[in-house]
N, C-alpha and C positions, 0 to 999 in steps of 0.2 A: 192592338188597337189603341190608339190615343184617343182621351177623353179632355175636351173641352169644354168649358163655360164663359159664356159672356151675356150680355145684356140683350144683342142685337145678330143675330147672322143673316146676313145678304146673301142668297145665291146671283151670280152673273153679274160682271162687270162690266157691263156694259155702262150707256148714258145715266142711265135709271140708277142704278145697282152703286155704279161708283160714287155718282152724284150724293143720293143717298148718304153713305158709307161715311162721304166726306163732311159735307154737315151735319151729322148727325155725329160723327167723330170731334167735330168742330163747339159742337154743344155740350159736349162733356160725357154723352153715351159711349161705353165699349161695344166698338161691332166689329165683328169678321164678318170680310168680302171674301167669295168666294169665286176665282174663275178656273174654269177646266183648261184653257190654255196657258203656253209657261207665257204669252205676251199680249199684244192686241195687236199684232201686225198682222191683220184677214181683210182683204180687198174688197171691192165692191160694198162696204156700207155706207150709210148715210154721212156722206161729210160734209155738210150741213150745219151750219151753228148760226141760229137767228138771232136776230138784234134784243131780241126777248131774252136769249142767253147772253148773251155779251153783257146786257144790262145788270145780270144776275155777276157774273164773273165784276165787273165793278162795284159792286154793293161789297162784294167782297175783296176789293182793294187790289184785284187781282188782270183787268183789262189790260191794265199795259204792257205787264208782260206775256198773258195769254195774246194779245195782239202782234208781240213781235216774234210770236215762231210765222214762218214763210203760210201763207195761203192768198188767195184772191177774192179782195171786194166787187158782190155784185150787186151793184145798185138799183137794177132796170132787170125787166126780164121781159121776153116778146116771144110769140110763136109764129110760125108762118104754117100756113093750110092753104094747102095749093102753092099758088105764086102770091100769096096775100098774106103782107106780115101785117099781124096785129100787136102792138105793144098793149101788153094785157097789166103789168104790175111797174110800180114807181117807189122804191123804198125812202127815197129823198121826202116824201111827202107825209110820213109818218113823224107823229111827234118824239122825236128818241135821239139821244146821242150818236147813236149807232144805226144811220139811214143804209141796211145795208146787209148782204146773207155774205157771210164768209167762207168760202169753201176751204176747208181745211182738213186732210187725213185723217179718218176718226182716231188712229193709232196714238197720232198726237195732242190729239186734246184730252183721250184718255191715259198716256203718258203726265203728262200735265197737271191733269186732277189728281191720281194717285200718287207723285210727286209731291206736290201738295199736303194729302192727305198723309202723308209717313211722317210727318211733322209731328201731327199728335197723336200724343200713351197711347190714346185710347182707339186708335184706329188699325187693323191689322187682314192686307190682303195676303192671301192664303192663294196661290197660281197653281196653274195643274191640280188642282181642286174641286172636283164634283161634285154639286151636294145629287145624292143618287133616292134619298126616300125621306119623307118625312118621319118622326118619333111622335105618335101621340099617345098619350096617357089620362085615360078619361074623360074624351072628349075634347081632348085642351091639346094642341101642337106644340110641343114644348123643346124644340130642336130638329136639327135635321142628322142621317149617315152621309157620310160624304169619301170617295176615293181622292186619296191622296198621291203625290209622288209614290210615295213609299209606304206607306199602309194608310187602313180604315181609319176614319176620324167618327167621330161621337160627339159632338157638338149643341150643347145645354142653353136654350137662352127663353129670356123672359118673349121674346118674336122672333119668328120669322119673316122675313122680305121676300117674297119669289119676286124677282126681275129677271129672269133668266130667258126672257125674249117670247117671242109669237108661237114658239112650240115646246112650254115652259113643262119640264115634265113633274117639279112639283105640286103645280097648279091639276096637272091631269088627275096625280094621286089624290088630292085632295075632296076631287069629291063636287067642287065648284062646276057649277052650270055655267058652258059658253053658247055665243047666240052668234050662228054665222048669219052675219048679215050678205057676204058675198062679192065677188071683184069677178067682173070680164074679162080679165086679162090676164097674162103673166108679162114678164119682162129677162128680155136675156142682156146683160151687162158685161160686159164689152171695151177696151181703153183703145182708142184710136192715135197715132202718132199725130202732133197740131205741128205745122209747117211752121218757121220763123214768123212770114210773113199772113199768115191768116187771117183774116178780119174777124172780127168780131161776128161770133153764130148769137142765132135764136137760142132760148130753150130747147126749143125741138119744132121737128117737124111733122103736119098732118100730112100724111101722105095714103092714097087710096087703099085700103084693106092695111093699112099698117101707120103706126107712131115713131119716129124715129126721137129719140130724147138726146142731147150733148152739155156735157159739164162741163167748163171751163178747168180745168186742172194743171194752167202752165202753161208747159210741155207737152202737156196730151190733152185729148179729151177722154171723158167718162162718159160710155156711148150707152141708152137703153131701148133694145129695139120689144117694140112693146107688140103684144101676138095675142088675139083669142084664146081666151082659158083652155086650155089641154092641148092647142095647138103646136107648142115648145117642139112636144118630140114628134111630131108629121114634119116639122118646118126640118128639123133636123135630119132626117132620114133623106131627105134630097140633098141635089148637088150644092155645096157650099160656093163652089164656082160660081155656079147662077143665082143663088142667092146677093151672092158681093159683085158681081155684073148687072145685076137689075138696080138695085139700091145705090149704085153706080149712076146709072142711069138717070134716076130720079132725082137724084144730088149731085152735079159731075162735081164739082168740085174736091168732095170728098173718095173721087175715085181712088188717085193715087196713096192718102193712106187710108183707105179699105183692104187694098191690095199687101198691105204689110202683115192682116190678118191671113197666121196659117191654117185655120181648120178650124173646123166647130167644137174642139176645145178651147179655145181661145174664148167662148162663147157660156155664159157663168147664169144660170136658170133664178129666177127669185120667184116663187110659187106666191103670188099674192095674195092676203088675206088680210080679209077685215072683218070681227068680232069683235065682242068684247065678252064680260062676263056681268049676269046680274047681280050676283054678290063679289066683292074684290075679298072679301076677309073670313076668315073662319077664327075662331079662340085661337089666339098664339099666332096668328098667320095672317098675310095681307099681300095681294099683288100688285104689283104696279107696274107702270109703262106695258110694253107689246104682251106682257102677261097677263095686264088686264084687260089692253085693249089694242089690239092688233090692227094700225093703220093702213091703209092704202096709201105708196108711194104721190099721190096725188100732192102738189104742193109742197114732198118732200116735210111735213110736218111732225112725223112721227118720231124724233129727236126732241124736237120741242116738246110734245106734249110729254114725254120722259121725263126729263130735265123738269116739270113744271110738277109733276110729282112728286119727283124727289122732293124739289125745295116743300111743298108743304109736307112731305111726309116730315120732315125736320120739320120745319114749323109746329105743326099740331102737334107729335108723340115724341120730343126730344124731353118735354120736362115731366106728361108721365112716364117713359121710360127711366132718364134720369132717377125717380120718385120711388119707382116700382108700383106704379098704380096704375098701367097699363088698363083699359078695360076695351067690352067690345064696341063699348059707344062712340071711344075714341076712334077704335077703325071706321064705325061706321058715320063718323064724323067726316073722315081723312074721304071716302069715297062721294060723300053726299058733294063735298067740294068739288072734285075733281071729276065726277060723273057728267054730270052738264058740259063741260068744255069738249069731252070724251064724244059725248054722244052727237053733240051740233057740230062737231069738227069731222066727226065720220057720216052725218047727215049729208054736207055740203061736200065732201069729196065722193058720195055714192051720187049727188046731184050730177056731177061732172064726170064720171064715169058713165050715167043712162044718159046726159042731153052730149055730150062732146065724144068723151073715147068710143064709146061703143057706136056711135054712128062714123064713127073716122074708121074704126076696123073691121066695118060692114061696108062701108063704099067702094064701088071698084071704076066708076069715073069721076073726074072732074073733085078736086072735095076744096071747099070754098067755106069760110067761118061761118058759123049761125047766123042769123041776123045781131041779134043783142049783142055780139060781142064788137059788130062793127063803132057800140058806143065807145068801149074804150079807146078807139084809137080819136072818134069824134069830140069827144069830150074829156080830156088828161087828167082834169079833177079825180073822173072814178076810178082808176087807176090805184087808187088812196085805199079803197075797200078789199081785193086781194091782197095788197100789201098790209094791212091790218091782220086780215085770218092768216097768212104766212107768216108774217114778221113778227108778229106779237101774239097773235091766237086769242083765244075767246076769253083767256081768263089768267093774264100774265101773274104771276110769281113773286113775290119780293123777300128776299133776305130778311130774315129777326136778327136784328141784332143785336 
């Protein structure tokens, strides 16, 4: 067994985790990141980076070159329901540098970061790295066990971080009450080959008894065909044929590459869930992002509000950390902040989930937008307002510098 001590241990490197890691490394704290993979190259996540992030990546001197690795500026975003597009979001009308959601492979913005963060002493990620159970001693979390490549690690610090995602098995141990709030749906993910010539798609489409979602990614798209909760494996057990011959039908255009799809592996489940927990921290211990509060792909916001974590976890606890004067007021400092943005941000995506998704994958004629949404296409002004909760969020972030 190898025994470690440091200031700070992160389980999960994710957005949260790394983010974290980095500023808080960047502030003069020692932390070990901890990821169970030897890379970040895992498909199908959030590749999403809001003009809220980029703002943050410029505070930090760092925009122009995180802007020139390859991704796609999306300025506008529209849905169609039925035969009726509705242009629902306008990022040009936000006050920000950066009018604009970047789709970018998460592999690489979290290459990037950790890139980044190897610069400084005091930062140190640890790959193929577990952490498997919390160490507490008296009430107080004082370290995590963790499998390594090559043996047990024992890992001593003044905190722990769980960021290790929506099914964070620190967080379980610990003991922390979560509160399912609840999602109608699942989503199976999907990469569609995009023609030379393709025009420009919606968001997605409403289509009767189902959601079809597409990403801009190039080359392809990032397809999410969205299904009543538990529905996944019914939909599965029939014929994929007819599956990708109806959805055919309802989109021809995207017949020919649907037909490139071989089988219902091709076909990648995301079990949707939205919770959070009423307390984020315990003595020694604090969760953030999908560990404290597990979003609904709604808006795709669940990176941001990660990311928006991080930076004040650095913010708030870099100089007691630093200090050694860590206490629990500060964690319960660090949540009182970010609990509000948490909760109206999961309020307004469970909105749209009871008035929009769930009556789109309960319909089986005819499916035509709400009334109210026919404002945004009548009035471009409101437009301004999803582009605020997507692009910036309830309670944007900034650098200490």
């Amino acid at each position: 067994m190898e025994h470690l001590t440091t200031t700070c241990v992160i389980s999960g490197g994710g957005p949260a985790g790394l983010m974290a890691g980095f500023l808080l490394a960047r502030a003069g704290v020692e932390v070990v990141v901890l990821e169970k993979h030897k890379d970040f190259l895992r498909d199908f996540r959030g590749d999403t980076i809001h003009p809220s992030t980029i703002q943050v990546m410029d505070e930090l001197g760092l925009a122009d070159a995180f802007l020139a690795l390859p991704h796609n500026k999306v300025p506008k975003l529209s849905m169609m329901f039925g035969e009726t597009p509705i242009p629902m979001v306008d990022f040009a009308r936000l006050k920000t540098q950066f009018p604009f959601i970047a789709m970018m492979p998460q592999w690489d913005f979290l290459d990037f970061i950790a890139e980044r963060a190897r610069n400084f002493p005091t930062f140190k990620l640890l790959v193929e790295t577990e952490a498997t159970s919390l160490i507490e001693e008296g009430g107080r979390i004082v370290g995590v066990m963790a499998n390594g490549p090559e043996e047990t690690l024992e890992i001593r610090s003044d905190l722990v971080i769980a960021a290790d995602g929506r099914d964070s098995g620190l967080r379980d141990q610990s003991g922390l009450e979560v509160q399912d709030i609840g999602a109608p749906m699942d989503v199976l993910w999907f990469n569609l080959p995009k023609p030379v010539d393709a025009p420009a798609e919606p968001l997605g489409y409403m289509l009767p008894g189902k959601i079809l979602i597409l990403i801009d990614r190039g080359d392809y798209w990032q397809a999410g065909y969205v299904v009543p909760k538990g529905m996944a494996v019914e939909l599965k057990s029939g014929s994929f044929d007819g599956f990708r011959a109806q959805l055919g039908r309802e989109i021809p255009h995207l017949t020919q590459p649907l037909n490139q799809l071989g089988g219902w592996d091709d076909l990648k489940l995301l079990n949707v869930q939205v919770n959070r927990l009423d307390t984020w921290w315990r003595k020694g211990l604090l969760c953030i992002g999908d560990a404290a509060h597990a979003m609904s792909p709604v808006g795709g916001v669940g990176i941001n509000l990660a990311i928006q974590d991080a930076v004040a976890t650095a913010n708030m606890l870099a100089a007691p950390l630093r200090n050694g004067t860590l206490t629990t007021e500060d964690l319960a400092a660090l949540q009182a902040r970010r609990e509000r943005p948490a909760r109206l941000t999961q309020n307004m995506q469970v909105f749209v989930q009871k008035r929009i998704i769930t009556a789109a994958l309960a319909a089986r004629g005819k499916v035509s937008p709400p009334l109210p949404l026919y404002l945004f296409k009548w009035f471009p002004f409101l437009r301004a307002i999803p582009a605020r909760f997507i692009g910036l969020g309830v309670l944007p972030e900034h650098v200490d510098q």
